[in-house]
DOGU-189877 format. One record per residue (C-alpha): residue in three letters; x, y, z. Coordinates in Angstrom, 3 decimals. Layout:
N
  code         u         v         w
   ALA         X         Y         Z
...
This chain:
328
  code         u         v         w
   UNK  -103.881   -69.781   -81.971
   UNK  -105.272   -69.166   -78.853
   UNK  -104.545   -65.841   -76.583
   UNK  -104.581   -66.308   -72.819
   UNK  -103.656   -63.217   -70.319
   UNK  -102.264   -64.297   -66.885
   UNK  -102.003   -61.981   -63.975
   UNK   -98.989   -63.652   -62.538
   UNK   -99.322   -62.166   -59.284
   UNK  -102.269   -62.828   -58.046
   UNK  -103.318   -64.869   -55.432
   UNK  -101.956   -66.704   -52.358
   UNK   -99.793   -68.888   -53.931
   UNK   -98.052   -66.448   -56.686
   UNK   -96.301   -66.234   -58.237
   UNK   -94.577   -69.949   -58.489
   UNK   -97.519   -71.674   -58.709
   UNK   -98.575   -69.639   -61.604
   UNK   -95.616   -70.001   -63.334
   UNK   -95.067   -73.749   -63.185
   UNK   -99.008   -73.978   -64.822
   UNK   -98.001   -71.700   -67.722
   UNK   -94.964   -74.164   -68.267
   UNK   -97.639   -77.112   -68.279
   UNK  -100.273   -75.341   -70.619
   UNK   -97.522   -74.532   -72.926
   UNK   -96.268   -77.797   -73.041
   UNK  -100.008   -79.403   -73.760
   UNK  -101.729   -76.930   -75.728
   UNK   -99.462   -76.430   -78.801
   UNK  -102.118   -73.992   -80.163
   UNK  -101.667   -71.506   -76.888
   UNK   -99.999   -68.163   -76.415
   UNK   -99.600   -66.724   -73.008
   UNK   -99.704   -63.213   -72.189
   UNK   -97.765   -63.021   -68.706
   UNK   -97.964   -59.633   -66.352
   UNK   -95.779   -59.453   -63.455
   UNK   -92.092   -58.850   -62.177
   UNK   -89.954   -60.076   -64.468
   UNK   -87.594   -60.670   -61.365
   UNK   -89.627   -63.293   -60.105
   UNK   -90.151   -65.297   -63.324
   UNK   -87.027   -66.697   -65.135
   UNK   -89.111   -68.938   -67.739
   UNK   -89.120   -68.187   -71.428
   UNK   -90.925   -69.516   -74.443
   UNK   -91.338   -68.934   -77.616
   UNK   -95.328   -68.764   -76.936
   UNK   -94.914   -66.691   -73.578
   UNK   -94.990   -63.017   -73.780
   UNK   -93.533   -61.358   -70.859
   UNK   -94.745   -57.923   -69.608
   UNK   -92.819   -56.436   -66.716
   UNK   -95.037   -54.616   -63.882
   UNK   -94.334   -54.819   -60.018
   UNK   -97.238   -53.098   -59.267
   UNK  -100.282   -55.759   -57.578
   UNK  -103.662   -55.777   -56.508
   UNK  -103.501   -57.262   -53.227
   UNK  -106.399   -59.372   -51.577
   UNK  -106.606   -56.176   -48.914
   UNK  -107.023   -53.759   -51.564
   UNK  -110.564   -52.088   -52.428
   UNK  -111.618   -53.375   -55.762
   UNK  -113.161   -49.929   -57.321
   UNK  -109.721   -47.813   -56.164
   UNK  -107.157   -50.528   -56.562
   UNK  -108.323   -50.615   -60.544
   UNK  -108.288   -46.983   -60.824
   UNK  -105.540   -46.178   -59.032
   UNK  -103.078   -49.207   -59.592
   UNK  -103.816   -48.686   -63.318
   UNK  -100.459   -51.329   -64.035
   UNK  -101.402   -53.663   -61.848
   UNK  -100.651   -57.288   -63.434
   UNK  -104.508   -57.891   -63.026
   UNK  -105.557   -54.716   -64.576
   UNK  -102.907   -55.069   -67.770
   UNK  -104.046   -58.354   -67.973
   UNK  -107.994   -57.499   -68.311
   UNK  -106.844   -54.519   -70.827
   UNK  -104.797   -57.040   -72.719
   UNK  -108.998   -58.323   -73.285
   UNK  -110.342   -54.914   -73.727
   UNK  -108.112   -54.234   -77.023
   UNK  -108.357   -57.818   -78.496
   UNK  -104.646   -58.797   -77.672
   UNK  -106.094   -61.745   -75.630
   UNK  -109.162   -63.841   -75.820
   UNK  -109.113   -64.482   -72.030
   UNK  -107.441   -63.223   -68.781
   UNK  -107.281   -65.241   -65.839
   UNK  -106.103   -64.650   -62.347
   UNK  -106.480   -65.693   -58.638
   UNK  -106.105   -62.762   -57.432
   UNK  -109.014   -60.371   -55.387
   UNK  -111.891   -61.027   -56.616
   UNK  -113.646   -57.874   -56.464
   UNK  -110.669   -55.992   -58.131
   UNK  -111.662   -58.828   -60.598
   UNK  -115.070   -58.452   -60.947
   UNK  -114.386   -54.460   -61.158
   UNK  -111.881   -54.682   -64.068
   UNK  -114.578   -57.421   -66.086
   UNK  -116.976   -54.250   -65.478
   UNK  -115.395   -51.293   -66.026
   UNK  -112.410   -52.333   -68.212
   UNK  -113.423   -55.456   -70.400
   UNK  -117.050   -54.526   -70.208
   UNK  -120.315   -56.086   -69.990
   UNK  -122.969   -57.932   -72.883
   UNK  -125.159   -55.345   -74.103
   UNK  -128.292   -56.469   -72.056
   UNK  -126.679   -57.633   -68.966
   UNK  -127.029   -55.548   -65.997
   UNK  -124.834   -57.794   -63.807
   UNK  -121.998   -60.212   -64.323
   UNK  -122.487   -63.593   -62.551
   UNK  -119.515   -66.082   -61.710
   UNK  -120.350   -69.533   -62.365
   UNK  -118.919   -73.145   -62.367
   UNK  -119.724   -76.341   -63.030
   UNK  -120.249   -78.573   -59.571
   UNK  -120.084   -82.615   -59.508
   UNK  -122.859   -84.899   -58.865
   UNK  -123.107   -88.430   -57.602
   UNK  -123.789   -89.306   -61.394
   UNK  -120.993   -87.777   -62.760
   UNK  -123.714   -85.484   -64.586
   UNK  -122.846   -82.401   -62.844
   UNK  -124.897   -78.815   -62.252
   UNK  -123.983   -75.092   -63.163
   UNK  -123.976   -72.901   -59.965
   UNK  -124.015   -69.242   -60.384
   UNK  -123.201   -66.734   -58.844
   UNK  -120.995   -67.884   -56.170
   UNK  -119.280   -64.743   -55.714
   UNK  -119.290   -61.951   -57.937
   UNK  -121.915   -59.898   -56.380
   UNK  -123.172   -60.478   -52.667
   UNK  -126.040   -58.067   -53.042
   UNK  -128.534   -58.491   -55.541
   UNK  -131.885   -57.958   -56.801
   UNK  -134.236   -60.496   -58.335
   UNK  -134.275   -58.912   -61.480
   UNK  -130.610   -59.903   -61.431
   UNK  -130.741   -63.468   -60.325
   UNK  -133.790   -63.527   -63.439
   UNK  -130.366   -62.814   -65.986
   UNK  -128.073   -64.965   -63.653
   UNK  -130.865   -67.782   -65.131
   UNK  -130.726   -66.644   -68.609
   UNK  -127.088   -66.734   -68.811
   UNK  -126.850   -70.246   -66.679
   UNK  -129.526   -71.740   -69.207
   UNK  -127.425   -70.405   -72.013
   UNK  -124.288   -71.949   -70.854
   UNK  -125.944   -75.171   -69.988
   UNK  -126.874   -75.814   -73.472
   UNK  -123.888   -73.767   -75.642
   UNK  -121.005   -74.833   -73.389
   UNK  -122.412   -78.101   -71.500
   UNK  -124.876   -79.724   -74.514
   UNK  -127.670   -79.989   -72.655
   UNK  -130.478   -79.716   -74.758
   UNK  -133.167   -78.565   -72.334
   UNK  -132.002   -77.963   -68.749
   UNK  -133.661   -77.893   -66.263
   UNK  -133.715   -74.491   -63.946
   UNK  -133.960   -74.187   -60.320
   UNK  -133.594   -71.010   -57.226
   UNK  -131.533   -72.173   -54.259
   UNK  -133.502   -71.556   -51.391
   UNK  -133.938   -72.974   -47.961
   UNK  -137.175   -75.096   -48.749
   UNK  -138.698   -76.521   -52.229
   UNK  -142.643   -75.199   -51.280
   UNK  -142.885   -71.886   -53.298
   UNK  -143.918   -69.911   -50.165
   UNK  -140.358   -70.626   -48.492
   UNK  -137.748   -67.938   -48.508
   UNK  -137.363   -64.622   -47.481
   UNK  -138.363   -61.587   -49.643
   UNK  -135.591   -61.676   -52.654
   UNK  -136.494   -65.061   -53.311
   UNK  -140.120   -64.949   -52.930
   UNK  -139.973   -62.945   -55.488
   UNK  -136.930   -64.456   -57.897
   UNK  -139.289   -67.288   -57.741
   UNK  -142.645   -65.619   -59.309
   UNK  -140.201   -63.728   -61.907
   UNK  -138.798   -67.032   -62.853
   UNK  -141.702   -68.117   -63.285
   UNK  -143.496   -65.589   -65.845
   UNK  -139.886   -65.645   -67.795
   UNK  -140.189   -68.054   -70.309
   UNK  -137.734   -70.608   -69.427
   UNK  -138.561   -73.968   -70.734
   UNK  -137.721   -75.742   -67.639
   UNK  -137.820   -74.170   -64.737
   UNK  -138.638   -76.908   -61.591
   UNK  -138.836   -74.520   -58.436
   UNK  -136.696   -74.440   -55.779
   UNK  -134.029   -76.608   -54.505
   UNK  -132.238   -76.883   -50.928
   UNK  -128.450   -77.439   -50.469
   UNK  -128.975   -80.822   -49.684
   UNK  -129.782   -81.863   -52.939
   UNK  -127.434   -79.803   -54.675
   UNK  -124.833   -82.851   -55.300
   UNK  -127.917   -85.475   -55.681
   UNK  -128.766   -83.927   -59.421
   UNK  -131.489   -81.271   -58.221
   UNK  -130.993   -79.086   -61.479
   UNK  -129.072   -79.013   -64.518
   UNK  -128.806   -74.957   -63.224
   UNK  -128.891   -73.583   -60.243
   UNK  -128.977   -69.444   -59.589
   UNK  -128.312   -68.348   -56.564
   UNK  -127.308   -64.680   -55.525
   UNK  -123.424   -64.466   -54.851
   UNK  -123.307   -63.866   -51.113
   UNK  -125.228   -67.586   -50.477
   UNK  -123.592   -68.874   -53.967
   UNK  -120.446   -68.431   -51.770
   UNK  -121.348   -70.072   -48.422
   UNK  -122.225   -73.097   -50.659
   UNK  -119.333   -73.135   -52.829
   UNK  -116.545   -73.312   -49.371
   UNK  -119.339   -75.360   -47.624
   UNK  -119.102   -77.652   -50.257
   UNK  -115.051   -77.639   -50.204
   UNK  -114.810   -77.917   -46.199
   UNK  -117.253   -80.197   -45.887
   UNK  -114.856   -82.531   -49.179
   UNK  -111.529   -81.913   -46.951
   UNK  -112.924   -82.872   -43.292
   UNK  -114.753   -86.077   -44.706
   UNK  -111.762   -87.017   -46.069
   UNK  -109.294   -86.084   -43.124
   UNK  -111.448   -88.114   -40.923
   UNK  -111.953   -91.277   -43.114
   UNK  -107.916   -91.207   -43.661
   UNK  -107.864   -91.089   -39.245
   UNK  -109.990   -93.693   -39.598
   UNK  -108.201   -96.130   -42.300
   UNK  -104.491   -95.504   -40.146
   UNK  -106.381   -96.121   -37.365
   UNK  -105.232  -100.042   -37.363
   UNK  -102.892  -102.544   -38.969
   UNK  -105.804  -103.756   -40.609
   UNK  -107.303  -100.698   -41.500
   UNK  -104.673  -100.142   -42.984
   UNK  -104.672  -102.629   -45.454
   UNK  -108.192  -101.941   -46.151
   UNK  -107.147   -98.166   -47.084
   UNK  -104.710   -99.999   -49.277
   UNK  -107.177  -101.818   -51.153
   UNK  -109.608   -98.928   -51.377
   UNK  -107.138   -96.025   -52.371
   UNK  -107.826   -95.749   -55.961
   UNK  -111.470   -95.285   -55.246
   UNK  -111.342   -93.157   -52.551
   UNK  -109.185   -90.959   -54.726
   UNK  -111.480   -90.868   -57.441
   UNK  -114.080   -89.652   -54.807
   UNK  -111.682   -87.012   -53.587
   UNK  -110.923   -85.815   -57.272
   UNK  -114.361   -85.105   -58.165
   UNK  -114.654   -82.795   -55.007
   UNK  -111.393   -80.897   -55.457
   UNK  -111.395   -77.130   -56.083
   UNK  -108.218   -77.768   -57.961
   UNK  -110.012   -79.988   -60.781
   UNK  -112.345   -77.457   -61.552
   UNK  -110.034   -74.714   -62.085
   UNK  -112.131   -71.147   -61.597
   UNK  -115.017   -69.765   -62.329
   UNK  -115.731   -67.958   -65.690
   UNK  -117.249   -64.115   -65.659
   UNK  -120.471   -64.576   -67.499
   UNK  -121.960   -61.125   -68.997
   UNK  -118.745   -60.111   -69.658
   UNK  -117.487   -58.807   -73.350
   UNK  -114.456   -61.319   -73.324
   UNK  -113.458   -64.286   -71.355
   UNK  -112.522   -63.429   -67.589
   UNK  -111.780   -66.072   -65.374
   UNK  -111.189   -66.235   -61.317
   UNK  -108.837   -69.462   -60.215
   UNK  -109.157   -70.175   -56.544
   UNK  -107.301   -67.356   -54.208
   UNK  -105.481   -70.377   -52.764
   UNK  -104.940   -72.312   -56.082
   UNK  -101.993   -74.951   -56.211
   UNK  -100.538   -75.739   -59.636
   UNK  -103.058   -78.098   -60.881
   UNK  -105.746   -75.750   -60.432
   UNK  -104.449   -72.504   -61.806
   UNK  -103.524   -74.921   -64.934
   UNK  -107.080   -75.875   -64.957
   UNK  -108.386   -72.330   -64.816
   UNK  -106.093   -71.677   -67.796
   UNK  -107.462   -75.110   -69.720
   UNK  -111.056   -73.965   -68.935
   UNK  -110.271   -70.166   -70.435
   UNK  -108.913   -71.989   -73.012
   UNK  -111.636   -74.264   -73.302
   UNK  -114.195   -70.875   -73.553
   UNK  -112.098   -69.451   -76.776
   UNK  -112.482   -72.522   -77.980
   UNK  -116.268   -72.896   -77.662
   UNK  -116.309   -69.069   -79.030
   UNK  -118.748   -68.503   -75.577
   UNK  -119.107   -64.983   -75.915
   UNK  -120.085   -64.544   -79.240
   UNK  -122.880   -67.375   -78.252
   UNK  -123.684   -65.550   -75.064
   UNK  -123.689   -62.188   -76.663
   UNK  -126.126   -63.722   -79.644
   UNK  -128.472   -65.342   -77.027
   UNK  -128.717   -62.686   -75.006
   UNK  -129.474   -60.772   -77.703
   UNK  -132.316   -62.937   -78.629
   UNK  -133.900   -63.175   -75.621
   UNK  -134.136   -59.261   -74.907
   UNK  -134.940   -58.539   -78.384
């Protein structure tokens, strides 16, 4: 039996939205036990596999992440990451602020022995289907290269424990592929990467290419990670709001859109936040994962699936044994 924490109200869209995915993850996964934090006011659904913990006390998106875990110390977010600290739960997930997030992964769940800095990373489509890990797209806007050199460890290690790829291939996001391009932190990601030992690492790659299968991983640091990740999702909604102007345009556009709808919503699928689910914590001593901020239904049940999916896999214990290899 899997344990799952859920900060119920987190996020733009709690807590209903959250609610109506635990019902659906409870109903598919038979093997699943939810840990829920939040007011019990708010939440009239009960289960058998749903543990209920009353708190009315939340981290809001305004708060300061540091103070807001130390200070709001029954916070649904912060019970939830505890409920991972002291092994009652596998995983915690939330949408709520992410640095109040990132802050309880650090200083409440912990990090891997050998990581300096957690990274958040997900797993972006591709015009093949193949797909890339990107990481870190938002856990920490500052960093050094000697961080973005373990954002590449742990990406390689995911790509091959979590994904199966055998020997993927590595690559830095920067603004040109010549090895001279960049500004200083990269310049110098890029000669670190290089004297690691990574068994594939191609260079650089440029946004451009990003969705064209570039890399199997991509490392970025999280301030840039960022602008890419809601480039990627506003550049996915306008397409599509102006091809849908476009096909009720005419009668006969019309009909075309008709005939074209079930591809056009495969296309749309494959670029929806909401199929991906969140973004797991990697460096982290248990499973943490962030869900959208502005998650519907289907995607906070798809952050759940993929903490699900990372008890599963048993990705810390593979992440904490690689790691261990690689600095040993």
């Amino acid at each position: 039996m899997v344990k799952i924490a859920i900060d119920m109200m987190g996020g733009d869209n709690a807590p209903n939205i959250v609610i109506e995915a635990v019902k659906q993850a409870i109903h598919d996964f038979k093997d699943l036990e939810i840990l829920l934090f939040g007011d019990e006011n708010k939440c009239d659904f009960k289960h058998e596999r749903v543990k209920f913990t009353h708190t009315d006390e939340v981290i809001t998106m305004d708060d300061e992440p540091v103070r807001s875990i130390k200070r709001k110390k029954n916070a649904s977010m912060v019970l939830a990451a505890k409920s991972v600290k002291d092994g009652l739960a596998e995983a915690c997930v939330s949408a709520g602020n992410t640095g109040a997030l990132m802050s309880s992964g650090l200083f409440i769940v912990g990090r891997i022995k050998g990581i300096e800095r957690p990274a958040l990373v997900a797993t972006f489509p591709t015009v093949t289907g193949k797909g890339f890990v990107f990481l870190d797209i938002g856990a920490n806007s500052d960093a050094k290269p000697e961080h973005l050199v373990q954002y590449a460890k742990m990406g390689e290690i995911y790509a091959k424990q979590i994904r199966g790829i055998d020997k993927p291939s590595l690559a830095l996001l920067n603004i040109g592929t010549e090895e001279s391009k960049g500004n200083a932190q990269t310049k110098k990601t890029y000669q670190l990467l290089k004297e690691e030992n990574f068994e594939n690492f191609i260079g650089n790659v440029e946004p451009k290419t990003l969705l064209l299968d570039a890399s199997d991983v991509v490392v970025s640091d999280g301030y840039n990670g960022n602008m890419v990740l809601k480039t990627i999702e506003g550049t996915a909604t306008g397409i599509f709001k102006m091809m849908k102007d476009v096909m009720t345009a005419s009668p006969i556009n019309k009909l075309a859109a008709l005939t074209l709808k079930k591809d056009f919503g495969s296309i749309k699928d494959k670029l929806d936040y909401a199929e991906y689910g969140g973004s797991v914590l990697l460096g982290l001593n248990g499973i943490v994962v962030k869900a959208h901020g502005s998650s519907n239904e289907r995607a906070f049940y798809n952050a759940i699936k993929q903490a699900k999916l990372a008890a599963d896999t048993k990705i810390i214990d593979k992440m904490t044994k690689a790691v261990g290899d690689i600095n040993g």
